[in-house]
Every structure is written in structure tokens, then in C-alpha cells.
C-alpha positions as CSV (number, residue, x, y, z in Angstrom):
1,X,-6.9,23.9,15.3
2,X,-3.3,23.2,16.4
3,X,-0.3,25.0,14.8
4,X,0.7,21.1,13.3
5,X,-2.2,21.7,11.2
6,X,-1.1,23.9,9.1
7,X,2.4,22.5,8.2
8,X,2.2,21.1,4.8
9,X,3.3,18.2,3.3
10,X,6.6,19.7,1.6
11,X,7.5,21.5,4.6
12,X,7.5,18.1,6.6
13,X,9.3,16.2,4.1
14,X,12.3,19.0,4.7
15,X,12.1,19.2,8.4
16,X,12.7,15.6,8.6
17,X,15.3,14.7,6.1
18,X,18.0,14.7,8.6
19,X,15.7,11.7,10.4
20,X,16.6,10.0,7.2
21,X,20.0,8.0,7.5
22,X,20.4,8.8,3.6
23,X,20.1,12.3,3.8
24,X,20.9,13.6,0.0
25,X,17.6,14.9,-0.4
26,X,17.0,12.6,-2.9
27,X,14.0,10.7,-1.4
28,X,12.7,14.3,-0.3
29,X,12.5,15.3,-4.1
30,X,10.8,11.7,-4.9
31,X,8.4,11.9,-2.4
32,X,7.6,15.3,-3.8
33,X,6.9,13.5,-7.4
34,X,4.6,10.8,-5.5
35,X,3.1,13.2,-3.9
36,X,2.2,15.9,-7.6
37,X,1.1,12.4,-9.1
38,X,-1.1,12.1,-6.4
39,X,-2.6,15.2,-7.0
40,X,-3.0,14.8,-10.6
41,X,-4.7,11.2,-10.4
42,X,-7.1,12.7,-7.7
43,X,-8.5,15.4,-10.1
44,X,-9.2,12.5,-12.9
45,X,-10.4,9.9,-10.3
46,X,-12.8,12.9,-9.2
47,X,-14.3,13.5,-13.0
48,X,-14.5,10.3,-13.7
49,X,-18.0,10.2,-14.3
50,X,-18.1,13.3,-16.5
51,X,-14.6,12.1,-18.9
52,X,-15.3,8.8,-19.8
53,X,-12.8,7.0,-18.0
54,X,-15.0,4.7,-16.4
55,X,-15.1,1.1,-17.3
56,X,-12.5,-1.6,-18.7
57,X,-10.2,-0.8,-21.1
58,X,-10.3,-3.7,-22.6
59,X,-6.8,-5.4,-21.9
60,X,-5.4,-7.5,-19.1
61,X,-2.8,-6.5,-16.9
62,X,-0.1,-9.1,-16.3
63,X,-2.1,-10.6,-12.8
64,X,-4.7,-12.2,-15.9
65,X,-6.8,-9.2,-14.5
66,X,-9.0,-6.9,-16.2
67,X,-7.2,-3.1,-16.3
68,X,-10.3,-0.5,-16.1
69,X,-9.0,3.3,-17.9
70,X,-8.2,4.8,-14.5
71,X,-5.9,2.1,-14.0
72,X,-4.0,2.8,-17.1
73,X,-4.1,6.6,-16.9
74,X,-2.5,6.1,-12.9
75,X,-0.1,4.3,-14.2
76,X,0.9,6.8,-16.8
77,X,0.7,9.8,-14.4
78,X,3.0,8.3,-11.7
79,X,5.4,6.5,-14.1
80,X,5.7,10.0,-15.8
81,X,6.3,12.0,-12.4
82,X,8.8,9.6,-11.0
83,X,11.0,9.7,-14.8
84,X,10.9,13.3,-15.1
85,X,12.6,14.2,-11.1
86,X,16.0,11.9,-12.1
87,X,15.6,10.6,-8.7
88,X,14.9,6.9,-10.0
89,X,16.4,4.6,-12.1
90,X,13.8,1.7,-12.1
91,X,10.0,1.6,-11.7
92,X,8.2,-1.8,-11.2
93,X,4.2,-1.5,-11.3
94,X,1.7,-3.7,-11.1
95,X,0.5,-2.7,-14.4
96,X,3.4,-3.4,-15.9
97,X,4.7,-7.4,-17.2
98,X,8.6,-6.4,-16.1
99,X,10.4,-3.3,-14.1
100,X,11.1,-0.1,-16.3
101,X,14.6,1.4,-16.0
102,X,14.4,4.9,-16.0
103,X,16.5,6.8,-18.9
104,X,15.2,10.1,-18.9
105,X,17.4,13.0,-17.9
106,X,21.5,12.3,-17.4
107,X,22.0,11.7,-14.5
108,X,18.8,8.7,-14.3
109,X,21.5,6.6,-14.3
110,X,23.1,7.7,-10.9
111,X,19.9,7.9,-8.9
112,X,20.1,4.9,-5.7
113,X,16.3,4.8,-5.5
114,X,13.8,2.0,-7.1
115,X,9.9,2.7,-6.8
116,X,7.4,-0.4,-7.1
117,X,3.7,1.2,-7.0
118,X,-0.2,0.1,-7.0
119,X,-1.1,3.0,-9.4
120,X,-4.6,2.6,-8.3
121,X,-6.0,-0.2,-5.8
122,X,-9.3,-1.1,-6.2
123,X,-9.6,0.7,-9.1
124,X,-13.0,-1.6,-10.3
125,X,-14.4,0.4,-7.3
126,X,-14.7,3.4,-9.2
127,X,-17.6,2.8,-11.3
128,X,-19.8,2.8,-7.8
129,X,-18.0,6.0,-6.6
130,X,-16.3,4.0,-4.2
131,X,-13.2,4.9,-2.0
132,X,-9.9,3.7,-3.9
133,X,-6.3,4.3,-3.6
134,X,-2.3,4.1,-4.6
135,X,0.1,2.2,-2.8
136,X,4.2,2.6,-3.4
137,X,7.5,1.4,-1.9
138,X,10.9,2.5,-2.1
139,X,13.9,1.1,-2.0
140,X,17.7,1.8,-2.0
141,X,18.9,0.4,-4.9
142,X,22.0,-2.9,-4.2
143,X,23.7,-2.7,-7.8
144,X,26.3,-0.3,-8.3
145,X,24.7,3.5,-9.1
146,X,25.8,4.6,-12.8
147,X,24.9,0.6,-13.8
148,X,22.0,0.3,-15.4
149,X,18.9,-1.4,-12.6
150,X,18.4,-5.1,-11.9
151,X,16.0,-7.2,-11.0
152,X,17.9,-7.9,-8.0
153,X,17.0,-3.7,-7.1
154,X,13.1,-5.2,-7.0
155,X,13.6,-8.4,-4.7
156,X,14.3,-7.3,-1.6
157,X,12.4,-8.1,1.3
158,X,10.7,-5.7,2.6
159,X,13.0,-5.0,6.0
160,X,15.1,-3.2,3.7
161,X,12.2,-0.3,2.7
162,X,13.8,2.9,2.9
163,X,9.9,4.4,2.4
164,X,6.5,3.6,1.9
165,X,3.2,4.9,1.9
166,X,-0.2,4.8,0.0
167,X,-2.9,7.6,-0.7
168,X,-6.7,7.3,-0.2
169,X,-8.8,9.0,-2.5
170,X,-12.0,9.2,-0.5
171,X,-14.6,11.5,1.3
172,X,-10.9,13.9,1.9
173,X,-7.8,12.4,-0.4
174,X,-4.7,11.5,2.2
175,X,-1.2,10.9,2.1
176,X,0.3,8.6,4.8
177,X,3.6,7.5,4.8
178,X,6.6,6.0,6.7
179,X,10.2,6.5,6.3
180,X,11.0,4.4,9.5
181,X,10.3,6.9,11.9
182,X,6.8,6.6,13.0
183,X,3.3,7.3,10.7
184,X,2.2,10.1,9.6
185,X,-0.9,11.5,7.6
186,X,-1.6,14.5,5.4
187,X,-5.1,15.5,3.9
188,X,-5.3,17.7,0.5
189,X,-7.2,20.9,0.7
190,X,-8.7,21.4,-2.9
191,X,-9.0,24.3,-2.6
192,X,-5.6,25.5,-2.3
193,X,-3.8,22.2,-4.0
194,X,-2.0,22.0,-0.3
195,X,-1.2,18.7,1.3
196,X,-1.6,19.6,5.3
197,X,-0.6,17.5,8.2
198,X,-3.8,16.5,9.9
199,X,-2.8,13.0,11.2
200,X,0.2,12.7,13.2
201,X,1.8,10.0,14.8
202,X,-0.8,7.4,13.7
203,X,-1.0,4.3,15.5
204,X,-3.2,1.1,15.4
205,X,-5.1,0.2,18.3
206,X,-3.5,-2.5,20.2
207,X,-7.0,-5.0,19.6
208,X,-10.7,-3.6,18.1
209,X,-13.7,-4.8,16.7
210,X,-13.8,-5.4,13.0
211,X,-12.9,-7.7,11.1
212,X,-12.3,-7.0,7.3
213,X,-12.2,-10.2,4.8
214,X,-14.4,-11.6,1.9
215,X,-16.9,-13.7,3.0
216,X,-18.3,-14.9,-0.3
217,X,-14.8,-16.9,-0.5
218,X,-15.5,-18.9,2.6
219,X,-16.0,-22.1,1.6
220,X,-12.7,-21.4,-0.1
221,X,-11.0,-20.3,2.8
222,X,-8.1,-22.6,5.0
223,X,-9.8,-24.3,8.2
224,X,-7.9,-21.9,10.1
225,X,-9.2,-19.0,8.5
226,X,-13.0,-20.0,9.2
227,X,-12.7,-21.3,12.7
228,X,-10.9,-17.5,13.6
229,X,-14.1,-15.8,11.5
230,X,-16.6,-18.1,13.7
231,X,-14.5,-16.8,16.5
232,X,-15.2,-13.1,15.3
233,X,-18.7,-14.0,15.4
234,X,-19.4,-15.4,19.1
235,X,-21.2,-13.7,21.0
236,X,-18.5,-13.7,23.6
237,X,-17.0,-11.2,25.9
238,X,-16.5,-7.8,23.2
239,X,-18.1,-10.2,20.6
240,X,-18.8,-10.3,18.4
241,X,-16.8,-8.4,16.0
242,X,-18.3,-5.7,12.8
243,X,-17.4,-7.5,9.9
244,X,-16.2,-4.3,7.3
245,X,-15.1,-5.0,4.2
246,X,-14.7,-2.4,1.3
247,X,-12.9,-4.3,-1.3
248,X,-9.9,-1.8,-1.7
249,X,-6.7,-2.6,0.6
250,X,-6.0,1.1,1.2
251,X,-9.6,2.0,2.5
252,X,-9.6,-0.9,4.6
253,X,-6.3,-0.5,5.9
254,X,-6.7,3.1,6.7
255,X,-10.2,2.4,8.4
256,X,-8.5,-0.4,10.5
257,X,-5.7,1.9,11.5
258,X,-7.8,4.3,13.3
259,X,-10.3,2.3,14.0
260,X,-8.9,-0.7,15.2
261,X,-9.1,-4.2,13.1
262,X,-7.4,-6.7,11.0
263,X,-7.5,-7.2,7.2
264,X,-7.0,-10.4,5.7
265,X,-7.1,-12.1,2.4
266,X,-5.9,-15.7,2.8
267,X,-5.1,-18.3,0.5
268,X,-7.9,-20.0,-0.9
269,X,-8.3,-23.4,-2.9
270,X,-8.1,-21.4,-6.3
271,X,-5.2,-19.2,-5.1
272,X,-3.0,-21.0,-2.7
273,X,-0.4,-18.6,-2.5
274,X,-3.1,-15.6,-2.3
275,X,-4.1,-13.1,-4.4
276,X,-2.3,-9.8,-3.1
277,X,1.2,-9.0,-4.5
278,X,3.8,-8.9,-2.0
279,X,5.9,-6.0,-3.4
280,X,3.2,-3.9,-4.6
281,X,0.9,-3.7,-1.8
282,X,1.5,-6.4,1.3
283,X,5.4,-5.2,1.7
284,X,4.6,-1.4,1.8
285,X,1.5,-1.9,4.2
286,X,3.5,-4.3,6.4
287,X,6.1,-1.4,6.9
288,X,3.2,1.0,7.6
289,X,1.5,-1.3,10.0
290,X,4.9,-2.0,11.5
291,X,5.4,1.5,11.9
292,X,2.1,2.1,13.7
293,X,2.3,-0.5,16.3
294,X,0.6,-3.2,14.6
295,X,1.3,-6.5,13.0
296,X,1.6,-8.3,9.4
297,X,1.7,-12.2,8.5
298,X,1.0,-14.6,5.6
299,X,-0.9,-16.5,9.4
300,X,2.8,-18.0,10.2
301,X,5.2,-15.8,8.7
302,X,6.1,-12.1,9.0
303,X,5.3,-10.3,5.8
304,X,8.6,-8.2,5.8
305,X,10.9,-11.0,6.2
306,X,10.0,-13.0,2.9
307,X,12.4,-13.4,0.3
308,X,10.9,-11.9,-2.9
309,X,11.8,-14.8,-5.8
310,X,10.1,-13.2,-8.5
311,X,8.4,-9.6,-9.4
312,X,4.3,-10.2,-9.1
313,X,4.8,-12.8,-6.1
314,X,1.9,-13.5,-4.4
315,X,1.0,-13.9,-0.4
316,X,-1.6,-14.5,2.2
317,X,-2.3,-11.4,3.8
318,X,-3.7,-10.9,7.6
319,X,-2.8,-7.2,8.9
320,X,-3.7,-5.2,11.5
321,X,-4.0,-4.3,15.4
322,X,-1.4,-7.1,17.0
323,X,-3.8,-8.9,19.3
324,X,-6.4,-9.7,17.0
325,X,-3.3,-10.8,14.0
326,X,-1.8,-12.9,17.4
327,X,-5.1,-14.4,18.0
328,X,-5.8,-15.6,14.0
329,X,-2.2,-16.8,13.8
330,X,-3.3,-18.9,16.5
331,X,-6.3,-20.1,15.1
332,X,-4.0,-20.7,12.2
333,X,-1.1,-22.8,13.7
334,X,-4.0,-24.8,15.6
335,X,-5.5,-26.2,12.3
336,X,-2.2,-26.7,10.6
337,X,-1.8,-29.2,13.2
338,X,-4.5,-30.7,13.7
């Protein structure tokens, strides 16, 4: 095992503040609250099937979809951690129908950091003890600190991310991150509650084999869309491709990422604009992906230059190692022509 190994997670976030261009150590003590939430939600997602937290709740959240109880309780844990640091003064979630400005503490007010967060992605996953996650973004705030948090804090595109990152809770529960300067992954050790650096410098694969999407939608699916997945499937010079898909944006990312791959949920004839949210989860993986060498579109546009209009916006999604996002933005442009 390698010295890096054994630098943890908090020791990392100090050694590279300086890299940071905001160096106040204000997004080193807000990391450090993403990063106890984490910990918290991975001991409940862990009992789940012993403290009755599996199943639906009961309500819907405001996407019209059903919120199961570990989506509410994620929610609750990370909106707690993030209030109590006085590092933030707005928190947009998924969960949520509208931002939350952050009043706790007295200097909340001050703080130039907003947080948008997945609390858990996937989360319907749970009940069949399968993989899941939580993704979050930061930003600088653009209204005046000491004023209280706009909406204006939550639309930005996503060129302007100071930080993002998402967590896997899996087989080993990981944080992996970006602040700009490269990818890097740390893995918990339960045992000692420790986050260790056991991935650094992560990169995609410039082109691999699999290919991650819901097939049951295909009949659903734009023209471009199918002909790329036909394409996947010729048996062709490395074709054709594994098709892997796990149903939670974080496992599939993180499998594609060192594995080699693209993601994509497209627009279909019953969601044009796509299902996935761009602040919540398409932004923050575009910046990760970015970071590691690969490549993010809605199929024609890059994900990280779209003007945000309102806060649960919607976008097609293809992400991934840059040849094989290249290639099905070909396919893409092709059928939009023809």
C-alpha cells in the first residue's frame, strides 16, 4: 500500500485549499459537513432493512415522483449538516418545491456559498439492496453576501461550479469530488469512521465498451438515440458493446469512469426535455466528467454551458468517455437532419 493511502479525506481537503482560488477555508469546512452527512446517511442506508425505512413514504416530491423514507431522512441529514457549519446561506434539493435560505447561526447571512444536492439518487434501489448515492454542487453565491439568497444564487450554469462531487454507497461507500483541479476519490473505512484517499487522479478512459441506458424506453427514444444503440450492438470491430445499466446515476457513472463507457438518458416522447435535473445531478457530473477527461451533452449541446431558467429544469443526458459521447452526438446530428 502507497503512503497516499493513508491520507484521509480532511487532511486532503487542507493540503489543497491553497489550489482553491477562494481560499477562506470556507468550502474546506463545507465539504467537511458534506462529507459527516455522508457518513451519517451511510449508517441508516446500511440498516435499512432492520429500521423500517424501507418503502414509500407516502408523499410526492415536487418532480410528481414518489419520495421512499430514505429519501426524506437524506434530505434531513444533509440539510441539517450544511445549516449548522454557517458556511451556507441557501440550500436547493431535489426534495424540496423551492431553495431554503439558511438562517441558522449569525453569521448564515455572510456565508458566499449555495449547495443544490441529490440527497439520495436512486433511492427506490434500496428496497433490493442495490447500490445508490448523493450527488451535490456548489456554487459561489452572485448577490451581495449579508443579503439574504436569490434565486439568481441557484441558476447558474454550471461553468461557474466552484465544487462538486457525489458519494456512492455501495460494496465500499466513496467520496469523489472536483474542485477544478483534477478527480479525486476517497473510500470510508467503517471501522475507524475514516474517509482514506484510495483513488487519485481519476480519469475516464478515452473510448470503452459499455453502454449504460434504459432499454425498456426504446421505442420512446429519439431516432438518433436507437440508430447509436444498434450501433453499440454490431458486431463490428470492438463490438459490440456490454450494455450495463443499474438505474442509479452515481453507480453508473462511477462504473463508467473506471471502466470506460457512456451514460445516457435521452429525451423520450413522454419527457421531451428528459427526465434528469440539470442542477441537481447532470451539472455536478458534467463538472466531474469534465474534470476526468471525459465528455457531457444533452446529444448537441454541452451540459455546463446551459442557462438554468428555472430550479427543477430538466435535460437530456449522454455522459461519459469522449469518443463514444463524440460518436452518439454524431448519430444524433445525423437524424436531426435527415
Amino acid at each position: 500500500m502507497s503512503d497516499q493511502s493513508f491520507q484521509t479525506l480532511g487532511e486532503f481537503i487542507i493540503d489543497k485549499q491553497e489550489d482553491f482560488m477562494y481560499s477562506t477555508g470556507e468550502l474546506s469546512r463545507l465539504l467537511s459537513a458534506i462529507r459527516l452527512a455522508s457518513k451519517v446517511v451511510n449508517r441508516e442506508v446500511n440498516k435499512a432493512g432492520i429500521a423500517n425505512i424501507i418503502g414509500k413514504v407516502g408523499n410526492e416530491n415536487i418532480q410528481g415522483e414518489e419520495q421512499q423514507k430514505l429519501d426524506v431522512l437524506a434530505n434531513e441529514i444533509f440539510i441539517e449538516a450544511l445549516s449548522q457549519r454557517e458556511v451556507v446561506c441557501g440550500i436547493a434539493s431535489e426534495e424540496n418545491d423551492d431553495y431554503i435560505e439558511v438562517k441558522t447561526g449569525e453569521n448564515a447571512h455572510l456565508s458566499k456559498y449555495v449547495v443544490l444536492i441529490d440527497p439520495l439518487d436512486g433511492s427506490s434501489n434500496i428496497d433490493v439492496n442495490v447500490s445508490v448515492g448523493t450527488i451535490f454542487s456548489i456554487y459561489r453565491r452572485v448577490t451581495e453576501p449579508g443579503t439574504p439568497v436569490g434565486l439568481e444564487d441557484f441558476l447558474q450554469k454550471g461553468v461557474n461550479q466552484a465544487a462538486a462531487g457525489y458519494v456512492v454507497y455501495g460494496s465500499s461507500t466513496m467520496i469523489v469530488y472536483t474542485t477544478g483541479k483534477g478527480v479525486n476519490g476517497f473510500t470510508l473505512d467503517p471501522s475507524l469512521g475514516t474517509y482514506y484517499l484510495s483513488h487519485p487522479c481519476m480519469e475516464f478512459p478515452k473510448t470503452g465498451k459499455i453502454y449504460s441506458i434504459n432499454e425498456g424506453n426504446y421505442i420512446k427514444f429519439p431516432q438518433g438515440v436507437k440508430d447509436y444503440i444498434k450501433y453499440c450492438q454490431q458486431e463490428e470491430d470492438d463490438r459490440p458493446y456490454t450494455s450495463r445499466y443499474i438505474g442509479s446515476l452515481v453507480s453508473d457513472f462511477h462504473r463508467n469512469m473506471i471502466k470506460g463507457g457512456i451514460y445516457i438518458y435521452p429525451s423520450t416522447s413522454q419527457s421531451p426535455n428528459g427526465k434528469l435535473r440539470l442542477l441537481y445531478e447532470c451539472n455536478p457530473m458534467a463538472f466531474l466528467a469534465e474534470q476526468a477527461g471525459g465528455k457531457c451533452t444533452d446529444g448537441f449541446r454541452r451540459i455546463m454551458e446551459i442557462e438554468p431558467t428555472e430550479l427543477h429544469q430538466r435535460v437530456p443526458f449522454f455522459c461519459g468517455s469522449s469518443t463514444m459521447v463524440e460518436k452518439a452526438e454524431e448519430f444524433m446530428a445525423r437524424a436531426e437532419k435527415s
